[in-house]
LOROTI-623593 format. One line per 3 residues: number of its first residue (from 1); their letters; for each residue x negated, z, y negated of N, C-alpha, C, CB. Coordinates in steps of 0.05 Angstrom, whole numbers, plus 5000, padded with zeros to 4 digits. Last residue first. Glycine has a CB too. Example, Ala and Ser with C-alpha at 12.3 -4.5 7.8 and 13.67 -1.06 7.14 Angstrom:
BEGIN
2 = sa = 4743:5142:5045:4727:5143:5021:4742:5157:4999:4718:5114:5012; 4736:5156:5114:4754:5156:5090:4736:5156:5066:4774:5181:5089 .
This chain:
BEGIN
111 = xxx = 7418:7931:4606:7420:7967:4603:7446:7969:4590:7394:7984:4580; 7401:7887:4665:7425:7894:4635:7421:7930:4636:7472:7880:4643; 7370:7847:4693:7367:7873:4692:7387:7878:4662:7331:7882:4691 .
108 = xxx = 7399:7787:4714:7377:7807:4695:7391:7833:4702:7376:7801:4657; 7404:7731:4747:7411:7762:4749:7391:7775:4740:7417:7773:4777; 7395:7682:4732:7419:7685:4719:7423:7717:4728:7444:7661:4729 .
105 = xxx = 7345:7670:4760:7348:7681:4740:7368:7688:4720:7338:7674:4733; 7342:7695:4826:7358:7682:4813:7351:7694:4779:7387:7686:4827; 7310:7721:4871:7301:7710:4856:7319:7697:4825:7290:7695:4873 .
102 = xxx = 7361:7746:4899:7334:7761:4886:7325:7758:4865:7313:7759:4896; 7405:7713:4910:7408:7722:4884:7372:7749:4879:7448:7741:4884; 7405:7700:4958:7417:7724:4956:7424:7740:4928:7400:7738:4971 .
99 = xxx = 7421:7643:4997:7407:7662:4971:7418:7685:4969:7410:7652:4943; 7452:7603:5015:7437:7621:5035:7426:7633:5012:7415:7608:5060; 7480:7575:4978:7498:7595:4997:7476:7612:5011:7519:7578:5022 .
96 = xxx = 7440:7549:4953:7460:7568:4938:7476:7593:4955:7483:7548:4926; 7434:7509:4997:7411:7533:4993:7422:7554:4966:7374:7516:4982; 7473:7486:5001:7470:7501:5022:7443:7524:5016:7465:7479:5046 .
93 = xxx = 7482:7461:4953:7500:7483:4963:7494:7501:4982:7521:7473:4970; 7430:7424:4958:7436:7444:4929:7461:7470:4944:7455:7418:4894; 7448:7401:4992:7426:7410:4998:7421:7428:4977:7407:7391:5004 .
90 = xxx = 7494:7373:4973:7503:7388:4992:7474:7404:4998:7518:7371:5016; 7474:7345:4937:7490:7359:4928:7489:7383:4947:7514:7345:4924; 7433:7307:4962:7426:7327:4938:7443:7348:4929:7422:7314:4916 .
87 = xxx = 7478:7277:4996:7453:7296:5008:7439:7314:4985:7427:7275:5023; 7499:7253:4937:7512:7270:4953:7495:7281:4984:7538:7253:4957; 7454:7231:4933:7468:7241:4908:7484:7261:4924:7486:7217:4889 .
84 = xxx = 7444:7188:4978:7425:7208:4958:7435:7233:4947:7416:7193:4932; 7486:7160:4973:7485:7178:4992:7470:7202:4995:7480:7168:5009; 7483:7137:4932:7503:7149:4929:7503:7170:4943:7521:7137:4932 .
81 = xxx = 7436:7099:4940:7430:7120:4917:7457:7134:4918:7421:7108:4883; 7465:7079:4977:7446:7092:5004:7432:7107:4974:7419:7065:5032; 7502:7037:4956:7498:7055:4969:7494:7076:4985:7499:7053:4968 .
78 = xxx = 7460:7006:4923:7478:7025:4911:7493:7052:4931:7501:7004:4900; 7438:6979:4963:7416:7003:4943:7438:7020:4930:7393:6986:4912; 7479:6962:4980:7463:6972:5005:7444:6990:4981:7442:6943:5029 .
75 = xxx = 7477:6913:4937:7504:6931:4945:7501:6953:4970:7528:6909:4954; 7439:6894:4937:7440:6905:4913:7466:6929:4923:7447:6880:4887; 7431:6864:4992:7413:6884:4971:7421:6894:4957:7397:6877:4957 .
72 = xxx = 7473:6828:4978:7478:6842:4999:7459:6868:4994:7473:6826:5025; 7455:6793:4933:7471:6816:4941:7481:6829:4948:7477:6820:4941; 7408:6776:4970:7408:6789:4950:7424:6804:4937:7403:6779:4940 .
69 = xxx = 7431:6751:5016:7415:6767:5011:7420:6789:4989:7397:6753:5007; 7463:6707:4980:7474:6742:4989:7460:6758:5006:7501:6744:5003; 7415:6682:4968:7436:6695:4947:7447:6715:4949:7455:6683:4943 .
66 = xxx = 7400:6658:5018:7381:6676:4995:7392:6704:4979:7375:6654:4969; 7442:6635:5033:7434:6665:5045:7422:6673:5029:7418:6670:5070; 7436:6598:5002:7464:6609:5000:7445:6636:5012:7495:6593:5021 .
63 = xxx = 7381:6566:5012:7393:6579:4981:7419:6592:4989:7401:6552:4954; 7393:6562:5061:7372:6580:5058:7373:6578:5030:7345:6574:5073; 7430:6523:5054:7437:6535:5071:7416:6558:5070:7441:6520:5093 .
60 = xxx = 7398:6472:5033:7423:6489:5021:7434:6507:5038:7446:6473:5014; 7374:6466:5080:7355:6478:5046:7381:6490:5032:7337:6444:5017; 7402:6437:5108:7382:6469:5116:7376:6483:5097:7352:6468:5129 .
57 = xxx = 7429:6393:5084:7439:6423:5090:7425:6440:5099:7457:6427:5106; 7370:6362:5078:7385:6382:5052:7413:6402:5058:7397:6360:5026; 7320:6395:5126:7340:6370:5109:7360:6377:5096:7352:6350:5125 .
54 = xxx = 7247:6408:5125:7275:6411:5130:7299:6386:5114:7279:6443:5119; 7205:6383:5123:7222:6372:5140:7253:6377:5144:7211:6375:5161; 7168:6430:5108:7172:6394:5081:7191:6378:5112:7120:6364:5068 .
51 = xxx = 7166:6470:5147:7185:6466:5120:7187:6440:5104:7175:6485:5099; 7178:6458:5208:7160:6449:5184:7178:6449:5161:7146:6418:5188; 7188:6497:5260:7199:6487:5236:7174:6471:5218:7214:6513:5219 .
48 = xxx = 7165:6542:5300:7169:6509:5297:7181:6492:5277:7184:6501:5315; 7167:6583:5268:7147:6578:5274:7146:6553:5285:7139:6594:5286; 7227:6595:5255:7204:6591:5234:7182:6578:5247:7194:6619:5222 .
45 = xxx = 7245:6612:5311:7250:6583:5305:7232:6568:5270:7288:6583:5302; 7227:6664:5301:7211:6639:5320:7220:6615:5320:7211:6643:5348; 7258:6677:5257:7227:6691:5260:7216:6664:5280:7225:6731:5280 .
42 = xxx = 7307:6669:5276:7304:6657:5257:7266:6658:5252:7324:6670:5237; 7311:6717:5324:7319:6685:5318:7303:6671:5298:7348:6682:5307; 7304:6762:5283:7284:6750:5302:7286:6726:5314:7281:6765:5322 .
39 = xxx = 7341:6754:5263:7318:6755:5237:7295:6751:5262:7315:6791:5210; 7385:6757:5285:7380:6735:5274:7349:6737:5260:7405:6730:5255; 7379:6819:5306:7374:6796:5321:7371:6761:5310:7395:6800:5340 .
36 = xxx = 7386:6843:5255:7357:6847:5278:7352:6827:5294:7359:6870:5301; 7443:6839:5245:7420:6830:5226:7395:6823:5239:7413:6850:5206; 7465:6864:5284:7462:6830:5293:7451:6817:5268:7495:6812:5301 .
33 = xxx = 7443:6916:5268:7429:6904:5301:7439:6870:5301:7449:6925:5336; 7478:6922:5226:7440:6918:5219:7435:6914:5253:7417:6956:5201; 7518:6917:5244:7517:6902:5219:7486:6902:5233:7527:6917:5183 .
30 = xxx = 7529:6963:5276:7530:6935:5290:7519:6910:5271:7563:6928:5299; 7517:7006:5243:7503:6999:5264:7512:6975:5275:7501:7018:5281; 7566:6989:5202:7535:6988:5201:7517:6998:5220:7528:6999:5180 .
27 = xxx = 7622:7002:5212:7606:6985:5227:7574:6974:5225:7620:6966:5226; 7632:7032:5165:7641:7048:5201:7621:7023:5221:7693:7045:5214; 7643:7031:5118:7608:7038:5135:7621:7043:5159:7583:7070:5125 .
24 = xxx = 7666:7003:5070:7675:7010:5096:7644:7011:5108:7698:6987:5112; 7675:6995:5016:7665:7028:5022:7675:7030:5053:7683:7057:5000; 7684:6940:5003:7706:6959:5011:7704:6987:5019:7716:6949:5030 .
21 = xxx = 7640:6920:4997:7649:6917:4973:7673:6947:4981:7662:6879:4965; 7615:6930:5047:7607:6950:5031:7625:6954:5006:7578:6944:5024; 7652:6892:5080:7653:6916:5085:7640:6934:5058:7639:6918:5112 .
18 = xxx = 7627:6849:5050:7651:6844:5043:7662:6882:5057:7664:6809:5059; 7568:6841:5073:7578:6850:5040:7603:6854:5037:7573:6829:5019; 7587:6846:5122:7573:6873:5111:7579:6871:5084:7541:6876:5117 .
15 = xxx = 7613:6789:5118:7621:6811:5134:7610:6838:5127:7614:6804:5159; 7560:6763:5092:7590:6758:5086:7595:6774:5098:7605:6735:5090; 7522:6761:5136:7519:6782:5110:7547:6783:5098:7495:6770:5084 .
12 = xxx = 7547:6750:5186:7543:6770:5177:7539:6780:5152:7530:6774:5186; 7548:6682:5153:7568:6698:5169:7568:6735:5162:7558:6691:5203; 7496:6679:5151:7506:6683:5136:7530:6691:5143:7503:6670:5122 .
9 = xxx = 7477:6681:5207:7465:6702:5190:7481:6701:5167:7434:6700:5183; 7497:6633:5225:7509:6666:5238:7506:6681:5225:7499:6679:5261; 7473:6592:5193:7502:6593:5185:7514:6631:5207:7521:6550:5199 .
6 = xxx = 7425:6596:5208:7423:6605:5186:7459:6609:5185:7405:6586:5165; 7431:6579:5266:7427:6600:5258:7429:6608:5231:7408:6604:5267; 7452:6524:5241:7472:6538:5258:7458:6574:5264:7475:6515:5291 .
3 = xxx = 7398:6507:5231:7419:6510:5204:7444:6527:5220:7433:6472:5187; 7369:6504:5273:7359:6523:5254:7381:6528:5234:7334:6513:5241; 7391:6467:5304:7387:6494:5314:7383:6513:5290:7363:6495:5332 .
């Protein structure tokens, strides 16, 4: 039970990582809801588990996710600092466009 869940979750991350590698976000609400649901899966099947029991495809199977975990992380931070960047941009334009130039110090008083 537990390694056939770990094998859906990796599934997914493979699928989101392999979407992000590709700048495809059209499916990240489905990404992070069947993320939601394995992590709650996985949450209560934790609680019957004994870890000094698991057996060496489980263990190897919670080192692989680990991994792309982790790069699945890295490629979601890069992301969402891009999105940053560009909400900073457009929040810079929009308050450029609503100004009037009162305050602006690029408009002096010239004799």
């Amino acid at each position: 039970m537990l390694l056939s869940s770990l094998s859906r979750l990796e599934a997914i991350i493979d699928a989101e990582t392999a979407a992000l590698t590709a700048h495809d976000l059209q499916d990240q609400d489905d990404f992070n809801r069947r993320k939601s649901q394995s992590l709650v899966e996985l949450a209560r099947l934790g609680r019957a588990v004994d870890a000094a029991q698991l057996s060496a495809p489980e263990i190897d199977c919670l080192e692989r996710v680990r991994a792309k975990l982790r790069r699945n992380h890295e490629l979601l931070g890069i992301h969402l600092r891009a999105m940053q960047e560009v909400s900073d941009i457009v929040a810079t334009m929009i308050q450029s466009a609503e100004s009037d130039g009162t305050y602006s110090a690029a408009l002096r008083y010239q004799e």
